[in-house]
mmCIF file of the N, C-alpha and C atoms, coordinates in Angstrom:
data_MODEL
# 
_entry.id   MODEL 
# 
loop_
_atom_site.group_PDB 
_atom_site.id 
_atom_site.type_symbol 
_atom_site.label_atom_id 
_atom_site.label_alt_id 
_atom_site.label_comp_id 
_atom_site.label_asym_id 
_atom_site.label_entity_id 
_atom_site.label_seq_id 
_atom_site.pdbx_PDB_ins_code 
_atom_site.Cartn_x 
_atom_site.Cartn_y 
_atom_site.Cartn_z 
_atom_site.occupancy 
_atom_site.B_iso_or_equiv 
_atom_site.pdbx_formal_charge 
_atom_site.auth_seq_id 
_atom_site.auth_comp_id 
_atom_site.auth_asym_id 
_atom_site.auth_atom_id 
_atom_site.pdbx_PDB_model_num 
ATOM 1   N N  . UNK A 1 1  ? 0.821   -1.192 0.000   1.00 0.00 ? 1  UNK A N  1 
ATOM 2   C CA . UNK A 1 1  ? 0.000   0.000  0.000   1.00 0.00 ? 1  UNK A CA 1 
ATOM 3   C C  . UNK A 1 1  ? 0.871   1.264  0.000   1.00 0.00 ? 1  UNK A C  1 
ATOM 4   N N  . UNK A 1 2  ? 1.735   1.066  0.533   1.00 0.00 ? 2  UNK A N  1 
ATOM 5   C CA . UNK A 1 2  ? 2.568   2.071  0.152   1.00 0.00 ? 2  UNK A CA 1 
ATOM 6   C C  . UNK A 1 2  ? 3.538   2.323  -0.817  1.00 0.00 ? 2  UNK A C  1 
ATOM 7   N N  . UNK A 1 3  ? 4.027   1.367  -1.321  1.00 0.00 ? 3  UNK A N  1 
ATOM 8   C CA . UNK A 1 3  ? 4.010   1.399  -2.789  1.00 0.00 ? 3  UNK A CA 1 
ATOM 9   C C  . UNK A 1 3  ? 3.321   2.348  -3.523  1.00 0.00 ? 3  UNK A C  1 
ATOM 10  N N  . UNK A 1 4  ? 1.677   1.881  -3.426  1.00 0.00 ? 4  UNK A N  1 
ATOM 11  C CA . UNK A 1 4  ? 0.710   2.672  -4.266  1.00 0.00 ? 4  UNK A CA 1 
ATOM 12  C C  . UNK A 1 4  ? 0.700   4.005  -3.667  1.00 0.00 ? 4  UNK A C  1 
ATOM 13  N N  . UNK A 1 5  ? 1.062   4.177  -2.976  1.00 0.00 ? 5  UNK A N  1 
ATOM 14  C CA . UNK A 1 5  ? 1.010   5.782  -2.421  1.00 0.00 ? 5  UNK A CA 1 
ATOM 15  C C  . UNK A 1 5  ? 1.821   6.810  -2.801  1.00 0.00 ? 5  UNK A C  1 
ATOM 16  N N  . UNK A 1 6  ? 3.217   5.999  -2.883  1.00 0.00 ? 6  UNK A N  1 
ATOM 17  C CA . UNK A 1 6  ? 3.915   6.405  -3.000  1.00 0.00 ? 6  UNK A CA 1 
ATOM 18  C C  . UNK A 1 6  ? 4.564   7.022  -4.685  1.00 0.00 ? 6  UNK A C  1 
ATOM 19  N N  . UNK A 1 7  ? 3.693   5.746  -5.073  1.00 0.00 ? 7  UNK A N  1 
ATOM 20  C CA . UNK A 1 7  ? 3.689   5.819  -7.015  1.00 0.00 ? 7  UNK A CA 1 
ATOM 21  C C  . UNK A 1 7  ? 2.868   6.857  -7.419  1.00 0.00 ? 7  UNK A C  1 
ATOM 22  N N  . UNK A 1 8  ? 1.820   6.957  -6.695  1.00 0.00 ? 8  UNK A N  1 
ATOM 23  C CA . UNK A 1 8  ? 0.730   8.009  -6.909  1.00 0.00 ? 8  UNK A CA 1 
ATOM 24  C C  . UNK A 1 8  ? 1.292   9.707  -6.533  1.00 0.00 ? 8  UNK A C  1 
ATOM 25  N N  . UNK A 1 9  ? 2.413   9.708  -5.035  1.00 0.00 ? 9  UNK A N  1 
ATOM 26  C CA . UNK A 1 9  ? 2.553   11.069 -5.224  1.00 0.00 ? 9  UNK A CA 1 
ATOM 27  C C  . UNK A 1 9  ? 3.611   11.309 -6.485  1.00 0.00 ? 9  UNK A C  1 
ATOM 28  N N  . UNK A 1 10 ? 4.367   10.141 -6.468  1.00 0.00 ? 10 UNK A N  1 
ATOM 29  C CA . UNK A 1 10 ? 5.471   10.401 -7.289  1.00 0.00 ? 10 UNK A CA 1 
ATOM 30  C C  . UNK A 1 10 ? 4.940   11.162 -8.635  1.00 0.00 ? 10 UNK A C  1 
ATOM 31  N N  . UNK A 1 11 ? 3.715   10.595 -9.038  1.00 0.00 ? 11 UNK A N  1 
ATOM 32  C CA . UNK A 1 11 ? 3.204   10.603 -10.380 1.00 0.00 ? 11 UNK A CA 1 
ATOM 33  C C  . UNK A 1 11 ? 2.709   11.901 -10.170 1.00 0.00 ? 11 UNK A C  1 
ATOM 34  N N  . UNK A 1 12 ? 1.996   12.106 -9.311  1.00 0.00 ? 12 UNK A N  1 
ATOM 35  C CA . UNK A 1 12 ? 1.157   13.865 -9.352  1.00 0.00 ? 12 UNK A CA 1 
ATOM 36  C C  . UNK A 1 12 ? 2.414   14.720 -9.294  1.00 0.00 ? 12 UNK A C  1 
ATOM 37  N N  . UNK A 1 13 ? 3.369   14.315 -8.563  1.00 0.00 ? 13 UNK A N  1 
ATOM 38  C CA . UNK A 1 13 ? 4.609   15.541 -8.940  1.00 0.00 ? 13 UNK A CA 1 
ATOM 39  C C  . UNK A 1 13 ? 5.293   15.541 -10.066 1.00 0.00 ? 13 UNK A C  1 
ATOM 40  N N  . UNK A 1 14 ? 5.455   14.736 -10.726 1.00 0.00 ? 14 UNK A N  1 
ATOM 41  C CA . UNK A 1 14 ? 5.728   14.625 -12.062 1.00 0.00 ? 14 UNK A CA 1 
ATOM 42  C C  . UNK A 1 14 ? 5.171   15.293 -12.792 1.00 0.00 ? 14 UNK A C  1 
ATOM 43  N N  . UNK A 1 15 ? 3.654   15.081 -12.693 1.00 0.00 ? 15 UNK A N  1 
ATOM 44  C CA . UNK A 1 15 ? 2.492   15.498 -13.959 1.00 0.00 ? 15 UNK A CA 1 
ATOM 45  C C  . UNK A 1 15 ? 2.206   16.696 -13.252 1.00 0.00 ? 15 UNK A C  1 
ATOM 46  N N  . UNK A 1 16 ? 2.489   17.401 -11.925 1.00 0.00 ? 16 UNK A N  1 
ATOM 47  C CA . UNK A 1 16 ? 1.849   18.779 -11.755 1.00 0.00 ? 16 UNK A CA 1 
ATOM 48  C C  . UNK A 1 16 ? 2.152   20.004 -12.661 1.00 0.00 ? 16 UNK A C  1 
ATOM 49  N N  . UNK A 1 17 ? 2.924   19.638 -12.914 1.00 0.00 ? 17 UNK A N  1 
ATOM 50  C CA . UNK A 1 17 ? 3.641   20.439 -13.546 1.00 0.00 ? 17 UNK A CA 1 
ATOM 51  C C  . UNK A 1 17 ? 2.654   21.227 -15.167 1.00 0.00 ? 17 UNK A C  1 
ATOM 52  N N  . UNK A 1 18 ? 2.980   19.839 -15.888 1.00 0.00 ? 18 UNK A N  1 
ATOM 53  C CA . UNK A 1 18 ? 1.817   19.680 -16.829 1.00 0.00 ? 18 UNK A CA 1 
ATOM 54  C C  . UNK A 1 18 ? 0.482   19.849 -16.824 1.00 0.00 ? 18 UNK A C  1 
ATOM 55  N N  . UNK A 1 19 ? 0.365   19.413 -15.763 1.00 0.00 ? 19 UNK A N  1 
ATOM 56  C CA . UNK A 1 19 ? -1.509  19.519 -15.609 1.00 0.00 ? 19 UNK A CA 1 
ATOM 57  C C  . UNK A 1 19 ? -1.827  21.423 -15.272 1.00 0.00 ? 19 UNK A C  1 
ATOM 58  N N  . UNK A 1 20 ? -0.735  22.097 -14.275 1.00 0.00 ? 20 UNK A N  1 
ATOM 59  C CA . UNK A 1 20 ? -1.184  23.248 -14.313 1.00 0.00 ? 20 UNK A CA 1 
ATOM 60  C C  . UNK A 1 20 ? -0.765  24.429 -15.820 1.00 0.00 ? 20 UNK A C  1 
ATOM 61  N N  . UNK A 1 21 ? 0.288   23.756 -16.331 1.00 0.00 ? 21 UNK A N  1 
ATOM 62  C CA . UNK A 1 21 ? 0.552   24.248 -17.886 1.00 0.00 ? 21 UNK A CA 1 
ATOM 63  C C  . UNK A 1 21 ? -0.492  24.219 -18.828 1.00 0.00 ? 21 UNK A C  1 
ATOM 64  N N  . UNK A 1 22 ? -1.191  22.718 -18.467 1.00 0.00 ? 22 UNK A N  1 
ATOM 65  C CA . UNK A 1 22 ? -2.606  22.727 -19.970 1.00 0.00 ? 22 UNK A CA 1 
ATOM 66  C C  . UNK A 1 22 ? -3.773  24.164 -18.992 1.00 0.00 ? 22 UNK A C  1 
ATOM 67  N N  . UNK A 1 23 ? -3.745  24.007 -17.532 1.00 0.00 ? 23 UNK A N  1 
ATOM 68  C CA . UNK A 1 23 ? -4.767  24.700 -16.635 1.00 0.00 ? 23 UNK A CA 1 
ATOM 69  C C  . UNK A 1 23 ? -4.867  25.888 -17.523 1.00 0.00 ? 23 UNK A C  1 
ATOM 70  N N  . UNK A 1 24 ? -3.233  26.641 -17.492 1.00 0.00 ? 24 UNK A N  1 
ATOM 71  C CA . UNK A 1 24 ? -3.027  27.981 -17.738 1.00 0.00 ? 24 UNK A CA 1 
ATOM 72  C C  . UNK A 1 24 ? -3.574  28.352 -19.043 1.00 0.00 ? 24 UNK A C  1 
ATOM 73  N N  . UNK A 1 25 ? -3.064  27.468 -19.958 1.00 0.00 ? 25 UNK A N  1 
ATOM 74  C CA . UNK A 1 25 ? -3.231  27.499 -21.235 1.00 0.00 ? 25 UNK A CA 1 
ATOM 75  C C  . UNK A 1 25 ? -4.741  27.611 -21.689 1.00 0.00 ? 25 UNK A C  1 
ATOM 76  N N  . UNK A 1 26 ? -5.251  26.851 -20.731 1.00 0.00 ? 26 UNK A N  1 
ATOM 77  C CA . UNK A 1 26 ? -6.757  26.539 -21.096 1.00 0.00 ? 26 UNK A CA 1 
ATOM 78  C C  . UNK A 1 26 ? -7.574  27.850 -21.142 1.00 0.00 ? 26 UNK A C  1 
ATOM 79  N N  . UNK A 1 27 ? -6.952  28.155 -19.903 1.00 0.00 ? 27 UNK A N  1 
ATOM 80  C CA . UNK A 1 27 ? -7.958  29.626 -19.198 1.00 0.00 ? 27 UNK A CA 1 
ATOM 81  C C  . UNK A 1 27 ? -7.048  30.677 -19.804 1.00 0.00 ? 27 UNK A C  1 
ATOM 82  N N  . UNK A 1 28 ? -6.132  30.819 -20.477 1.00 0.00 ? 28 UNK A N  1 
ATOM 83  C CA . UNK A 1 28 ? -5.683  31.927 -21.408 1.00 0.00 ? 28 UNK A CA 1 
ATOM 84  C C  . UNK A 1 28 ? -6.622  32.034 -23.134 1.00 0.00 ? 28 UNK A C  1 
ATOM 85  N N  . UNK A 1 29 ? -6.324  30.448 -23.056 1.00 0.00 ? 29 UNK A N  1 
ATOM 86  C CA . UNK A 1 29 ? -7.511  30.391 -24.804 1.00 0.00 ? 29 UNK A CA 1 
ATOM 87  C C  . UNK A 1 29 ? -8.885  30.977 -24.179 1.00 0.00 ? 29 UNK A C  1 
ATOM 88  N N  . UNK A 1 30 ? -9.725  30.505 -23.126 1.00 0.00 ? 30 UNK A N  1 
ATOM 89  C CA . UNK A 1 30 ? -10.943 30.970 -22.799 1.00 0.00 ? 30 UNK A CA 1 
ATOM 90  C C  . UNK A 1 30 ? -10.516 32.047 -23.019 1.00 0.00 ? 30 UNK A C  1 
ATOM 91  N N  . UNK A 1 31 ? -9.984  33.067 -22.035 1.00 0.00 ? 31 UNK A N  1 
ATOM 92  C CA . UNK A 1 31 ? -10.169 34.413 -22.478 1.00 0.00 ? 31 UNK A CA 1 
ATOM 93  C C  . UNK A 1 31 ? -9.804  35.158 -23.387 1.00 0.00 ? 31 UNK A C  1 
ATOM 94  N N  . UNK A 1 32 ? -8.753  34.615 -24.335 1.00 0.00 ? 32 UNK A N  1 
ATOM 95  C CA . UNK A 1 32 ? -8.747  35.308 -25.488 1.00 0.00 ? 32 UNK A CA 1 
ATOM 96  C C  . UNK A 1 32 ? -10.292 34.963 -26.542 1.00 0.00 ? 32 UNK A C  1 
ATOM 97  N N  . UNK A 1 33 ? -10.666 34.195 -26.385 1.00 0.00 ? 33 UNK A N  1 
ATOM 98  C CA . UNK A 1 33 ? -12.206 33.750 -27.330 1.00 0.00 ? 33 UNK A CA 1 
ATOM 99  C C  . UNK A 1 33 ? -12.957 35.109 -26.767 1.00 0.00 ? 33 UNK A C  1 
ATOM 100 N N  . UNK A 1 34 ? -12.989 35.134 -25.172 1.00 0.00 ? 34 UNK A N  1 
ATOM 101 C CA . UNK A 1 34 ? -14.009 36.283 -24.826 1.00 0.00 ? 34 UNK A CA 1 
ATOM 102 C C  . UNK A 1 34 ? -13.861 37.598 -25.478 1.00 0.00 ? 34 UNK A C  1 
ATOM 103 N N  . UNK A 1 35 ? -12.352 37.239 -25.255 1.00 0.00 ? 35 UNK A N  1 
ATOM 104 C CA . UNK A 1 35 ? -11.857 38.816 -25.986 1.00 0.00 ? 35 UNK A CA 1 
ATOM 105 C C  . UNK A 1 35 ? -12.086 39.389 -27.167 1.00 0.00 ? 35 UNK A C  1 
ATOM 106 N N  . UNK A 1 36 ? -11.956 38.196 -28.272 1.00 0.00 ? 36 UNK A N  1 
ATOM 107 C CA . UNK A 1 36 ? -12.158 38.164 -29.877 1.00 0.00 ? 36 UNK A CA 1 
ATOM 108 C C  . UNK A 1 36 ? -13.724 38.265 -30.191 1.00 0.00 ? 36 UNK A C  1 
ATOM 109 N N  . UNK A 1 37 ? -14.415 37.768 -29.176 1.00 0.00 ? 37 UNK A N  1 
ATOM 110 C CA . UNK A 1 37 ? -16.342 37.508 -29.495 1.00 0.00 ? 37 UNK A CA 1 
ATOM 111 C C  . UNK A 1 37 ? -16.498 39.256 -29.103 1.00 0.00 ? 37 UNK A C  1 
ATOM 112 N N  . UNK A 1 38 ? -15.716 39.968 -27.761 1.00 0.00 ? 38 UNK A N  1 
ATOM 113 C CA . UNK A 1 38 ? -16.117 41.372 -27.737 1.00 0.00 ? 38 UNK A CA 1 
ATOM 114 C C  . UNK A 1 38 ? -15.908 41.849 -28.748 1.00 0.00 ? 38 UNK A C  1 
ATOM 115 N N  . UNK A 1 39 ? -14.709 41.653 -29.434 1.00 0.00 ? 39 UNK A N  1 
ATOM 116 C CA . UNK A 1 39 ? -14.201 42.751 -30.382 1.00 0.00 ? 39 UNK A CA 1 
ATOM 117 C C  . UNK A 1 39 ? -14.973 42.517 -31.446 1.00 0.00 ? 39 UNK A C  1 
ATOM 118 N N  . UNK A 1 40 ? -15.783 41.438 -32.028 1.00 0.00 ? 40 UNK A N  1 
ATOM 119 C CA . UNK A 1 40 ? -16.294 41.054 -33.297 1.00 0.00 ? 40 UNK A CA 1 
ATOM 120 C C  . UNK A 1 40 ? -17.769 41.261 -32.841 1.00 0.00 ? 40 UNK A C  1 
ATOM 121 N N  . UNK A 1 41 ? -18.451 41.897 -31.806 1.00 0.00 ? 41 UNK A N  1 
ATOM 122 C CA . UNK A 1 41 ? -19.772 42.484 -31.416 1.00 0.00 ? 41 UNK A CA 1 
ATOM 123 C C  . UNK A 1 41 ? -18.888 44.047 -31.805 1.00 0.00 ? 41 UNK A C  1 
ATOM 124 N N  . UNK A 1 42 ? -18.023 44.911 -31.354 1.00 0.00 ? 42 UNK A N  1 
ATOM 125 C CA . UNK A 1 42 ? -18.091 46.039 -31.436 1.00 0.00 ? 42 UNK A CA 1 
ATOM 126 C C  . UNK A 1 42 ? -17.867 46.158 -32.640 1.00 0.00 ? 42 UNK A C  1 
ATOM 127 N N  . UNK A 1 43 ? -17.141 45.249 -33.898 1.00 0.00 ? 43 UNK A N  1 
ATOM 128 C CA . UNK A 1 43 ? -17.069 45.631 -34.926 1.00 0.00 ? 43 UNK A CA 1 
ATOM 129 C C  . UNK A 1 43 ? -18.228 45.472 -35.705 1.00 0.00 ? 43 UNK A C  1 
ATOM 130 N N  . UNK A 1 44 ? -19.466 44.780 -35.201 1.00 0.00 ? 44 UNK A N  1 
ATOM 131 C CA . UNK A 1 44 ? -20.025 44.579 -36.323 1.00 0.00 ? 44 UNK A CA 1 
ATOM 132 C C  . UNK A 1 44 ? -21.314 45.605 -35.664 1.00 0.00 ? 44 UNK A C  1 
ATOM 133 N N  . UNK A 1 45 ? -21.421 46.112 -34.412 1.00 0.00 ? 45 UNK A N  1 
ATOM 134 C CA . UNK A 1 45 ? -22.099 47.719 -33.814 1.00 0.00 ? 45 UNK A CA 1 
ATOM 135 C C  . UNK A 1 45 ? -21.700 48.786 -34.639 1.00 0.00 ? 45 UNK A C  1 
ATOM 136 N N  . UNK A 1 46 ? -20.291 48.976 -34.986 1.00 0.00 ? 46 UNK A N  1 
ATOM 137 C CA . UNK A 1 46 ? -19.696 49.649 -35.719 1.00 0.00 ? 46 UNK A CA 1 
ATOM 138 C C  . UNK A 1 46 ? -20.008 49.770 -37.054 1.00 0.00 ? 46 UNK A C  1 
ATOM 139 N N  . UNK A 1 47 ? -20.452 48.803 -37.741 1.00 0.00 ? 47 UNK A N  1 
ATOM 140 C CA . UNK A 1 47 ? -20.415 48.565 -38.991 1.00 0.00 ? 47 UNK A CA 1 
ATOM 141 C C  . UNK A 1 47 ? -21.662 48.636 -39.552 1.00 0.00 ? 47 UNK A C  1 
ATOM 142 N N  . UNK A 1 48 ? -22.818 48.256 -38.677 1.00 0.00 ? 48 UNK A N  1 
ATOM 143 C CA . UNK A 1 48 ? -24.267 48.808 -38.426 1.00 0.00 ? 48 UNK A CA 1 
ATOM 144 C C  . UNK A 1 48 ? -24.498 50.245 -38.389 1.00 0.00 ? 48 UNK A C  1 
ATOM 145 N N  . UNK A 1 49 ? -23.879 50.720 -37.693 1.00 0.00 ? 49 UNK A N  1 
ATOM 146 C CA . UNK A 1 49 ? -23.736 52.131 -37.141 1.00 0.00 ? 49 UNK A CA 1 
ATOM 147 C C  . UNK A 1 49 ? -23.299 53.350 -38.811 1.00 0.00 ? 49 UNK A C  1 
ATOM 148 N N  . UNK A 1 50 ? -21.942 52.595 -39.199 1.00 0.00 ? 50 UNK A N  1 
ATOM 149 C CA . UNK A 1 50 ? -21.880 52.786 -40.079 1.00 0.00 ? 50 UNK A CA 1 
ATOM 150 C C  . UNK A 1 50 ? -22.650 53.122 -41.416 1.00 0.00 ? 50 UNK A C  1 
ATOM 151 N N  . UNK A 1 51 ? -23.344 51.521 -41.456 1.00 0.00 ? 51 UNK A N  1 
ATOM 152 C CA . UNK A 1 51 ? -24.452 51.830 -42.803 1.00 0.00 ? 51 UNK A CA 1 
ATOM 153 C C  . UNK A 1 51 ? -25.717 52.901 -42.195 1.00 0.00 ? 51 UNK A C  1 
ATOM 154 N N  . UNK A 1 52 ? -26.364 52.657 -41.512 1.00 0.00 ? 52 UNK A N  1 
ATOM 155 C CA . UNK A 1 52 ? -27.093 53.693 -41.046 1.00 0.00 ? 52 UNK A CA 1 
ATOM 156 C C  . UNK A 1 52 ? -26.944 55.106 -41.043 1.00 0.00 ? 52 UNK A C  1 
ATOM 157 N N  . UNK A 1 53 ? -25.398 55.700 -40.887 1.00 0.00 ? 53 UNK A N  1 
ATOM 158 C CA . UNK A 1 53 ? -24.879 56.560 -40.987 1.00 0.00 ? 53 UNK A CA 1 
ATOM 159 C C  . UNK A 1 53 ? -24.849 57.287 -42.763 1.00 0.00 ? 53 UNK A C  1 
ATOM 160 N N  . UNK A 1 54 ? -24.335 56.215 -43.227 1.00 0.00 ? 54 UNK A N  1 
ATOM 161 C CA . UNK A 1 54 ? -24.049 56.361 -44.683 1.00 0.00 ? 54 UNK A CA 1 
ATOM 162 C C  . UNK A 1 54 ? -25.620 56.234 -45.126 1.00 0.00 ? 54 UNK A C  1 
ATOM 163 N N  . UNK A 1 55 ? -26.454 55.412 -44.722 1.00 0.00 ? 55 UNK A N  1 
ATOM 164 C CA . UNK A 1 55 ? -28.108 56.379 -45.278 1.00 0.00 ? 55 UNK A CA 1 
ATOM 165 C C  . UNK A 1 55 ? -28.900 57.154 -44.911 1.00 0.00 ? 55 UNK A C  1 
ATOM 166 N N  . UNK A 1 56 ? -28.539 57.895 -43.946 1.00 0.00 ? 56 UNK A N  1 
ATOM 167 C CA . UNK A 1 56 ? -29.293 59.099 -43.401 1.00 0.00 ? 56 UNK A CA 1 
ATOM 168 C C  . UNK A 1 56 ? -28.224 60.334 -44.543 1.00 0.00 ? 56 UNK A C  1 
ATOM 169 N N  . UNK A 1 57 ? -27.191 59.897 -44.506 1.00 0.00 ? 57 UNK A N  1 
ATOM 170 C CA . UNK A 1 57 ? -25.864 61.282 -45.812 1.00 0.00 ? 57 UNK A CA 1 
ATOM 171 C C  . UNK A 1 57 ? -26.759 60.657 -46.896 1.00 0.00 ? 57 UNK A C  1 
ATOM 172 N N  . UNK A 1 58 ? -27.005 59.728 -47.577 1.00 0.00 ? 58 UNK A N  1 
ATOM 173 C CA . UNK A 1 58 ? -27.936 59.335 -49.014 1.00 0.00 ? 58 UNK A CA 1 
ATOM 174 C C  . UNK A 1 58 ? -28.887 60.351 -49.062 1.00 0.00 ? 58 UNK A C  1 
ATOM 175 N N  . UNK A 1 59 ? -29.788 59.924 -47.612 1.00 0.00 ? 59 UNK A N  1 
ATOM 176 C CA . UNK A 1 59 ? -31.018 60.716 -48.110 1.00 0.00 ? 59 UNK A CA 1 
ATOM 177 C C  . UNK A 1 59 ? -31.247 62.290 -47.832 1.00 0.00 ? 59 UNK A C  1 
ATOM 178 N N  . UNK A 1 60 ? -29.861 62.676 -47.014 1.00 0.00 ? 60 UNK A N  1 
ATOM 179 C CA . UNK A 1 60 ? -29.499 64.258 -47.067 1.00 0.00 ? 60 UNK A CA 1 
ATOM 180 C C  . UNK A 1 60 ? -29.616 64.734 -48.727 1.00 0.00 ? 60 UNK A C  1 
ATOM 181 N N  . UNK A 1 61 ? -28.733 63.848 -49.135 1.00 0.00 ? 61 UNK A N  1 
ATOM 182 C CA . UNK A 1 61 ? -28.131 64.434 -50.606 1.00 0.00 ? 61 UNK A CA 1 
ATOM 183 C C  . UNK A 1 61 ? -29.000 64.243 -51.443 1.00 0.00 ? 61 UNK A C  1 
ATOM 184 N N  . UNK A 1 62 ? -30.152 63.237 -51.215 1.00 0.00 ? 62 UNK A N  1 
ATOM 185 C CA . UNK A 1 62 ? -31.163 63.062 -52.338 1.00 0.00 ? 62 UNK A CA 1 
ATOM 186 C C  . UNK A 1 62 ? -32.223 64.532 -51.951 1.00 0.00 ? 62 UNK A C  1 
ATOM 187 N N  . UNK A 1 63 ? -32.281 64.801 -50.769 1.00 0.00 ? 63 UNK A N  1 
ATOM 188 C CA . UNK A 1 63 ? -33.128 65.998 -50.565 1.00 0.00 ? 63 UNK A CA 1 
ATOM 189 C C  . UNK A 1 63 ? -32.773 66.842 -50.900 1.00 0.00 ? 63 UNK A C  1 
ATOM 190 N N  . UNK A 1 64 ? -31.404 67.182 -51.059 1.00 0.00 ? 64 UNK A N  1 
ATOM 191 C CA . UNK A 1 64 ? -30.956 68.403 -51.823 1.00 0.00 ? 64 UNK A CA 1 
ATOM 192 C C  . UNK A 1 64 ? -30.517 68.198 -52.865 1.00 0.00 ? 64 UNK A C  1 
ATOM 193 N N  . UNK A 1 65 ? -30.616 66.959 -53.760 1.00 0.00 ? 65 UNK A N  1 
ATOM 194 C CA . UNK A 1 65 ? -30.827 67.383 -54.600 1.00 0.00 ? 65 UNK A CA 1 
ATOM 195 C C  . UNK A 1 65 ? -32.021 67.686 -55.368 1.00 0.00 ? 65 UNK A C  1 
ATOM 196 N N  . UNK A 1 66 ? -33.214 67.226 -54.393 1.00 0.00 ? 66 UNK A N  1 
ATOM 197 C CA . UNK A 1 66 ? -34.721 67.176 -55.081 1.00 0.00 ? 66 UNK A CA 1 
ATOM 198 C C  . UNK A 1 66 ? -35.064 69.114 -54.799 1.00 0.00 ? 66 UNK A C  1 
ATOM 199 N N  . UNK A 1 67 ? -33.897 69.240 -53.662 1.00 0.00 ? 67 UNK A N  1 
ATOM 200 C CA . UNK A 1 67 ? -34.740 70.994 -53.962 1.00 0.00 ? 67 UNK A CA 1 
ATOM 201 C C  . UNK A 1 67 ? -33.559 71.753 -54.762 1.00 0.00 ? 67 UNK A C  1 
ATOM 202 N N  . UNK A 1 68 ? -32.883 71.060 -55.285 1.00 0.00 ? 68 UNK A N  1 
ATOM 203 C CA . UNK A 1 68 ? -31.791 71.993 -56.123 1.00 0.00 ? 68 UNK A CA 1 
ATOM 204 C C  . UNK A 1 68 ? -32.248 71.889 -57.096 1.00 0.00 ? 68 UNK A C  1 
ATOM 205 N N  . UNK A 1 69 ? -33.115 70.691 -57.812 1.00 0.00 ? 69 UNK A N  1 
ATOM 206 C CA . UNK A 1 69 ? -34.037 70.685 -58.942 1.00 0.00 ? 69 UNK A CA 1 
ATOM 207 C C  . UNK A 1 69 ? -34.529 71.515 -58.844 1.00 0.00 ? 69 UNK A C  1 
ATOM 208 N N  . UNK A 1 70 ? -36.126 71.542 -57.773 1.00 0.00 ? 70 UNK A N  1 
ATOM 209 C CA . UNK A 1 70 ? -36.809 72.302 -57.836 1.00 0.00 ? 70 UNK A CA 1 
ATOM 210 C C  . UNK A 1 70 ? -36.535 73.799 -57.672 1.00 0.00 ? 70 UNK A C  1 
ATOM 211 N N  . UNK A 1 71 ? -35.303 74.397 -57.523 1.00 0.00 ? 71 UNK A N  1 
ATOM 212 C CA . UNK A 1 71 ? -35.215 75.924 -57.495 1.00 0.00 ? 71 UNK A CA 1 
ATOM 213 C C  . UNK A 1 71 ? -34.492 75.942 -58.966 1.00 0.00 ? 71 UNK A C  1 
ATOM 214 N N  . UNK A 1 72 ? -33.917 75.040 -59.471 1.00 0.00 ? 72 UNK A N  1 
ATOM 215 C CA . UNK A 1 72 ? -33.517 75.190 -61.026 1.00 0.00 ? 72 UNK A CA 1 
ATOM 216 C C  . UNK A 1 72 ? -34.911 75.316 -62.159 1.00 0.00 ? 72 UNK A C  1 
ATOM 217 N N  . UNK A 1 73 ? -35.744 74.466 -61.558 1.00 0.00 ? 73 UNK A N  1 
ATOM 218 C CA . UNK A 1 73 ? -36.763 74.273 -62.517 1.00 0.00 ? 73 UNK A CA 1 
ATOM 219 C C  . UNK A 1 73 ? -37.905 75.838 -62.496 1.00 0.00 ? 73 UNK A C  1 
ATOM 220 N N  . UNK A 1 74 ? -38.043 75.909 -60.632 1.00 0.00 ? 74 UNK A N  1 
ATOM 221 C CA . UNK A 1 74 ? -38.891 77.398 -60.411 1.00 0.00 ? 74 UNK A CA 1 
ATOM 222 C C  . UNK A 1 74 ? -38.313 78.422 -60.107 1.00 0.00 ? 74 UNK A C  1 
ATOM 223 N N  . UNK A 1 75 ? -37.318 79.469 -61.078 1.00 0.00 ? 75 UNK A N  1 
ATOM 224 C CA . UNK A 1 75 ? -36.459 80.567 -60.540 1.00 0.00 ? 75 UNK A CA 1 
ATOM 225 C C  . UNK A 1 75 ? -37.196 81.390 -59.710 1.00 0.00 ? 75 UNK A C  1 
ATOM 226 N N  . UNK A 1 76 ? -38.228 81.337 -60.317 1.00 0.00 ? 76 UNK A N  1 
ATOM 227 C CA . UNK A 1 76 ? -39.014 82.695 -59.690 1.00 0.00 ? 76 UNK A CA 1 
ATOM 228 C C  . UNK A 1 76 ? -39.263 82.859 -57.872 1.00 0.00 ? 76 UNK A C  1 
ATOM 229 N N  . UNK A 1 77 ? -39.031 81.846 -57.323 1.00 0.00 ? 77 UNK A N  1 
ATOM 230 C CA . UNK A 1 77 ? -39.443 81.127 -55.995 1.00 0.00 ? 77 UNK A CA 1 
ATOM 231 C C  . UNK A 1 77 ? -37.986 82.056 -55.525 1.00 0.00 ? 77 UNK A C  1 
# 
């Protein structure tokens, strides 16, 4: 029985090593994923934000140009 006890700490000190290396590793990949899923929500807020942006300037420019017509077409106004 002590044998087995003894094989067993031997072995966890061996492998501690390793086992807290994959730990670290593990919980470094988790948080870089968290990190990459934030950044790929703000880019695509951004990019929403964006087009929305770019069609409210469309329909600026279509309004002026519908009254730059209309003061070309009615001088008298």
């Amino acid at each position: 029985m002590d044998f087995l006890l003894a094989f067993a700490v031997t072995g966890l000190a061996a492998s501690g090593g390793w086992i807290a290396w994959a730990a670290v590793r593990s919980w470094s990949r988790i948080r870089d994923r968290r990190h990459e899923l934030r950044l790929a929500r703000a880019r695509a807020a951004a990019d929403i934000r964006r087009a929305e942006l770019a069609a409210q300037v469309r329909e600026i420019e279509l309004a002026n140009e519908t009254y730059q017509d209309f003061v070309r077409r009615h001088p008298e106004r």
